[in-house]
N, C-alpha and C positions, 0 to 999 in steps of 0.2 A: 504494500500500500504506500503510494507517494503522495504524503500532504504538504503542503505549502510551511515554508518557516514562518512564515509571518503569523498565521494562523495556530501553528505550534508555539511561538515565543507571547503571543494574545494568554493561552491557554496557560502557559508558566508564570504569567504577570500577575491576571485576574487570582488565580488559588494564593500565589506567594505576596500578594495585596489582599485581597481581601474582599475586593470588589473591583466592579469593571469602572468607577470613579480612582482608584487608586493606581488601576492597571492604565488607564489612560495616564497619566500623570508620569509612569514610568516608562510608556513609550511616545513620548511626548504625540499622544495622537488623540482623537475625543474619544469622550468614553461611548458615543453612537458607532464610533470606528470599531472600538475595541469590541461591544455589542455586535456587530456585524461580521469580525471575524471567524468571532466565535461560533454564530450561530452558522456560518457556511460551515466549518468545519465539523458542526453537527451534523450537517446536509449529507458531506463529502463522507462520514463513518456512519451514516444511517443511526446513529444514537444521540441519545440526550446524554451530554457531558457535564454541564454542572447544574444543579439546583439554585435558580436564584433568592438563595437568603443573606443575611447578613450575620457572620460573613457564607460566601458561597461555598458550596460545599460539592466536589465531586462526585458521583454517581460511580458505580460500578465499572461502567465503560468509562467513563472520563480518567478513571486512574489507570486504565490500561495505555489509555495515550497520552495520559501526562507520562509516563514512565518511558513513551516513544520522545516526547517532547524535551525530556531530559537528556537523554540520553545524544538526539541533534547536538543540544544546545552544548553536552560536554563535549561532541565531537568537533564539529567548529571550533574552537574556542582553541583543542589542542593540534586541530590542524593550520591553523595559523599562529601559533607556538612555534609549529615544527616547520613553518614557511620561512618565518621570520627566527632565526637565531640570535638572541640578545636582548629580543624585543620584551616588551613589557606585558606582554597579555598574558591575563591572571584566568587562573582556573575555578571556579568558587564551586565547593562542594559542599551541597545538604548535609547534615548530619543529625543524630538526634541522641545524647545522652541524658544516662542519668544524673540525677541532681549532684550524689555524693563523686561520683568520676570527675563528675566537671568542675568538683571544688577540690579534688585533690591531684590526681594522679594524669589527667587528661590531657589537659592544656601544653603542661610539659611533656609528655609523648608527641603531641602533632606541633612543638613549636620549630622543631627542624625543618620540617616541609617545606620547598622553595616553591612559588609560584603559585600558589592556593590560597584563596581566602576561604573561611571557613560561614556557612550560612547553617549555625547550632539553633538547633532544638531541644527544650529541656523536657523529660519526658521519664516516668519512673521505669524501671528497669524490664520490669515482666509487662508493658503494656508498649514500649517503643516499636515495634514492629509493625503495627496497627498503619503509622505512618509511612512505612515503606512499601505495604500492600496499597497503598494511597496514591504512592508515587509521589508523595511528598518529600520526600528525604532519598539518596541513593544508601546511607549506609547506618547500622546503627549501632550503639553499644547496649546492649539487651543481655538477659538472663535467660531469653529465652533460647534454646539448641536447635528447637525443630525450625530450617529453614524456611524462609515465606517465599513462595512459590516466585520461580524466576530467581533466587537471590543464594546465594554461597554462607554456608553458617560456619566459624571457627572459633576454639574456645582456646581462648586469649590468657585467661588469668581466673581471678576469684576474689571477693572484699569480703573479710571476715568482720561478722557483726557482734559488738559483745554489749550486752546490758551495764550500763554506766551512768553511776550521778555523780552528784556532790557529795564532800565526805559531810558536811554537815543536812543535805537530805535523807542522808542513809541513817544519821543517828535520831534525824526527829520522826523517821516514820520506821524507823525498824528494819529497813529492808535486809538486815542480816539474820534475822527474826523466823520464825516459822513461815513458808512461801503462802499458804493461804489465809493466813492474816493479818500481812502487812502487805504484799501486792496485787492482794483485793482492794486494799483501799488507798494505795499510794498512787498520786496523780503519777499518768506517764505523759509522755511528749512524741506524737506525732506526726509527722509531714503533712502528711493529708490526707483526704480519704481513701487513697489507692494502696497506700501503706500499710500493707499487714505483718509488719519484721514484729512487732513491739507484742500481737495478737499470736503470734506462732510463738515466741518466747513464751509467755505468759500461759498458753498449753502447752509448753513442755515440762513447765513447774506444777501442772496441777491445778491453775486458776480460770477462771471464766474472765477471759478479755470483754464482758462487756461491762463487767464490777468495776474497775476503777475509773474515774474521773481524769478526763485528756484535753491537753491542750494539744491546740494544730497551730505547728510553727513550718509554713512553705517555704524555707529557705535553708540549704544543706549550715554556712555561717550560721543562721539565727538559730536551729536547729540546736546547734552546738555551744551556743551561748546563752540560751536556754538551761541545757542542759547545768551547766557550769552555774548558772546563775541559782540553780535551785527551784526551776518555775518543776520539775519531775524528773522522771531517768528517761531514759531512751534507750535504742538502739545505736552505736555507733560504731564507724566503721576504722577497724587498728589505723589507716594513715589518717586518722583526724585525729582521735584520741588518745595514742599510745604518749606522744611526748609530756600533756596533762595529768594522765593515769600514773607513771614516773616520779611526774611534782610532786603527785599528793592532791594535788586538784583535783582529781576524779577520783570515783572507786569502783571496780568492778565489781558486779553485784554474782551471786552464784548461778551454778545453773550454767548447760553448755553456750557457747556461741552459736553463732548462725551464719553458715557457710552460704554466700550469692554467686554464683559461675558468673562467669563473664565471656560474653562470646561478642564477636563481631560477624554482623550480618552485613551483607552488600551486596548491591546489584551484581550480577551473574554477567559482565561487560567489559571489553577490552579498552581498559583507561589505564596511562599513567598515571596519573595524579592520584586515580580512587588508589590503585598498585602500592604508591610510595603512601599515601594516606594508611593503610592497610597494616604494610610492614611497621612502621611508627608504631601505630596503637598498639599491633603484636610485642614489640621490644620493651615500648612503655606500661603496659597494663602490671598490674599488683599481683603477687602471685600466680607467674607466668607459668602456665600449661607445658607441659612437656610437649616439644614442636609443635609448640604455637607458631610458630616461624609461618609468612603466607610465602 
């Protein structure tokens, strides 16, 4: 099937905007243009490709050719790369991590990469995927193994989680105490509704995670200073909290840790950039898999 770039890069603006007022803006063209290409290129694939809501939303077949659209757009990009030797043209590749990756160990794994900007999405760990069958993103760092159809799955590393507070939370609620009656009732600290590290803990002790009272702190730092400040314990992950556990700052609470895989998913496509992208994250990731190498 040969569709039109223009009509393809309409299709990459409007979803990575928001709308076809924001995709206009980023091809400096009106949003009646952008309206118009999109829907020929509905015409031209016999489907309805996005839903107009706000924001718009891909449809089943629309993520089948955004992930054609992508894929153009990353090849252009490093075919005039490979034209032009010296030159300035940058690669930007999608991605989608999770929260605690991208505040510790991530940024320093892809900061070698030459010639790529990076366009991050934050996303919890066993739900990133969702995006790549989107065609929103070409790669991701996931928990999840089983590959998303079209895409190559490798497991990279692991982030070990361990139950951790303040030493003076742990002395006003007991957490060293009997498991079912002090982390029944000791607030914990959650990310957000996606997060069930803190609800698997808490059943591995014996307790019913719907007993204690939780706050939701959506930020891997706030998380962590939370934690520290005494607002509850949490889950955290050793390269956030080992150097504070050390101080004396923190305390690790009983009870096993909780092991997260770490895999990287990616489009099933011959790109240098996603390649060198790829190796990076394998080298950098946290308890590196035995030939994780891609």
């Amino acid at each position: 099937m040969e569709l039109p770039t223009d009509q393809l890069k309409a299709l990459t603006a409007v979803v990575d905007g928001g709308s076809f007022e924001a995709a206009s803006r980023s091809l400096s063209i009106t949003a009646s243009a952008v309206s118009q290409r999109i829907k020929a290129l509905e015409s031209e694939v016999g489907r309805v490709l996005v839903v107009r809501s706000k924001p718009v939303r891909l449809t089943h077949s629309g993520s089948i050719v955004m992930r054609m659209a992508r894929q153009v757009e990353l090849l252009g990009l490093e075919t005039a790369a490979a034209l032009q030797p010296g030159s300035q043209v940058v690669t930007t590749i999608p991605i989608v991590v999770n929260a605690d990756s991208l505040a510790t160990w991530f940024l320093d794994a892809v900061a070698s990469v030459d010639g790529v900007t990076f366009d991050i999405t934050r996303e919890d760990q066993a739900h990133s995927t969702a995006l790549l069958r989107e065609g929103t993103v070409m790669a991701a760092v996931t928990s999840v193994s089983e590959p998303v159809q079209g895409c190559i799955s490798t497991r990279v590393g692991g982030m070990t989680y361990r139950a951790t507070a303040s030493a003076d939370f742990v002395r006003a609620w007991d957490c060293d105490g009997p498991a079912r009656t002090s982390l029944a009732v000791a607030p914990m600290i959650v990310f957000d509704r996606k997060d069930t590290l803190q609800e698997q803990y808490l059943h591995s002790r014996g307790v019913d995670p719907r007993s204690p009272p939780r706050h939701y702190v959506p930020g891997s730092a706030d998380f962590l200073r939370a934690v520290v400040l005494g607002f509850g314990w949490g889950m955290l992950p050793d390269e956030q909290a080992a150097g504070l556990v050390s101080s004396g700052d923190l305390v690790v609470l009983g009870g096993s840790p909780i092991e997260v895989p770490l895999y990287w998913q990616q489009w099933s496509f011959d790109s240098r950039a996603l390649a060198d992208v790829a190796v990076a994250v394998a080298s950098g990731a946290p308890g590196r898999a035995e030939g994780s190498t891609l």
